[in-house]
C-alpha angles and dihedrals in degrees: 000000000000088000094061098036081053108045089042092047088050101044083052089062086070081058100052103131153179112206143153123208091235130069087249108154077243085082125114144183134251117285147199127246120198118293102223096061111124125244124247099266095042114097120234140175080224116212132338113277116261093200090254110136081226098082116135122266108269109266124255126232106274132236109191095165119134108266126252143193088258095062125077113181091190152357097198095071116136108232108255086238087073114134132212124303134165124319093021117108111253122222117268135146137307114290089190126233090286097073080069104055091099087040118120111189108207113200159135115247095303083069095039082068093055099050083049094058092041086064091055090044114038088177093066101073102000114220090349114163121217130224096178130134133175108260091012120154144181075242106057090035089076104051131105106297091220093058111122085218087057127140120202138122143264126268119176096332086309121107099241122192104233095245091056076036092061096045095048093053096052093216112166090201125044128207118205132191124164139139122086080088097056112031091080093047110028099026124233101292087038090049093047086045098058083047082056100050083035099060089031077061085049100051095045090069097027105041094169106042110116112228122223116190113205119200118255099258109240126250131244098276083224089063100045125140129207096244094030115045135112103279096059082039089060088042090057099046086056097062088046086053089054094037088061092045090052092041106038096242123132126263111211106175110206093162091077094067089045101059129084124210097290092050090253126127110281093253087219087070098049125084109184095056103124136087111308088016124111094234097234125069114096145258113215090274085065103047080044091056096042084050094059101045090051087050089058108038103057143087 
């Protein structure tokens, strides 16, 4: 199992991206990240400390087994029947893809497979641009750029670090989605407090971007891990929810539309379910999916 997380999370660094929907000169290729960075149940000191008072939560020992019966993350987790409450985005209608024409997404691969569908459908999200890279965390995010185990995207053909990503790109709204990086190494309140230093980075060179959180997505109940699995993903969801209340961001849970019955991942959305696959990356239902929420839950 640590053989597989490990080769696919490295084969995605040769995927980390900045991209827009549309065909803008701003748009560039796919692009490497550096091959030695470790995978996201791999534990790591990170990079070396630059002396900012925004440096991750130190990382926790990980625990990447399969889970049992026997294993029970947490207790605290919300249902995944839970409705609406303050700071999420209610339901409304269609703003259309042209409220996302000043939207940045930042992401890990999930997102990767969302700029990849935007490509094919400039409609969805209309000119959308795309901070996303392979491996990428709230965590690493954070380390010394000039760390050779850094994570960060591509703009223009340069590494950028996602708060100089952000600038450059001139978004006034800003989608964020991490977390299937940080949860194994840094735990569930380590991992909501690097999303924290990571959006305060953002906001001090982009004071009026509006920040939009989006919920971790769940995992096929049949590919959890004992560290990463659905009920620490819904833990974790939860402090993101709180974190937005206390700081005024928006919540916008896309992880609602993605769960069955069970508050796995639909398997018809997944395509890597199989054996060898992490059970939680999407097919093009399920970017569809994640596009019409989004559609529908913002303002």
């Amino acid at each position: 199992m640590k053989k597989r997380v490990a080769l696919f999370l490295t084969a995605l660094l040769a995927l980390s991206a900045f991209v827009g929907c549309s065909s803008s000169p701003e748009t560039t290729g796919e692009g490497g990240t550096s091959s030695s960075q470790p995978s996201a149940q791999e534990s790591t000191n990170g990079g070396e400390d630059d002396g900012e008072s925004t440096e991750p939560s130190q990382p926790e020992e990980p625990d990447d087994e399969p889970a049992d019966g026997s294993s029970t993350p947490s207790s605290s987790t919300p249902s995944s029947s839970e409705g609406s409450s303050e700071g999420e985005v209610p339901t409304g209608a269609d703003v259309g893809a042209s409220f996302f024409d000043d939207a940045v997404f930042i992401g890990d691969s999930i997102s990767l497979r969302l700029t990849y569908y935007c490509q094919a459908h400039p409609d969805a999200l209309g000119k959308a641009q795309f901070l996303t890279a392979g491996s990428l965390g709230s965590g690493n995010a954070l380390w010394d750029e000039n760390s050779q185990d850094a994570v960060f995207p591509l703009y223009n053909g340069q590494q950028v670090t996602l708060q100089d990503g952000v600038a450059k790109s001139g978004a006034k709204k800003v989608f964020i989605m991490l977390g299937m990086n940080d949860i194994g190494l840094y735990g569930m309140d380590g991992a909501r407090d690097n999303m924290e230093s990571l959006i305060e980075l953002i906001l001090e060179k982009s004071p009026d971007v509006k920040i939009y959180v989006q919920s971790m997505t769940p995992m096929l109940t049949s590919h959890q891990l004992k560290s990463l699995n659905n009920t620490n993903i819904d833990t974790y969801n939860k402090l993101l929810k709180e974190m937005c209340n206390e700081k005024g961001y928006e919540f916008v849970d896309v992880a609602s539309v993605m769960k069955d019955s069970d508050g796995g991942l639909i398997p018809s959305y997944c395509s890597d379910g199989g054996d060898g696959g992490m059970g939680m990356h999407f097919t093009d239902a399920g970017a569809k999916a994640w596009v019409d929420y989004l559609r529908t839950h913002v303002s």
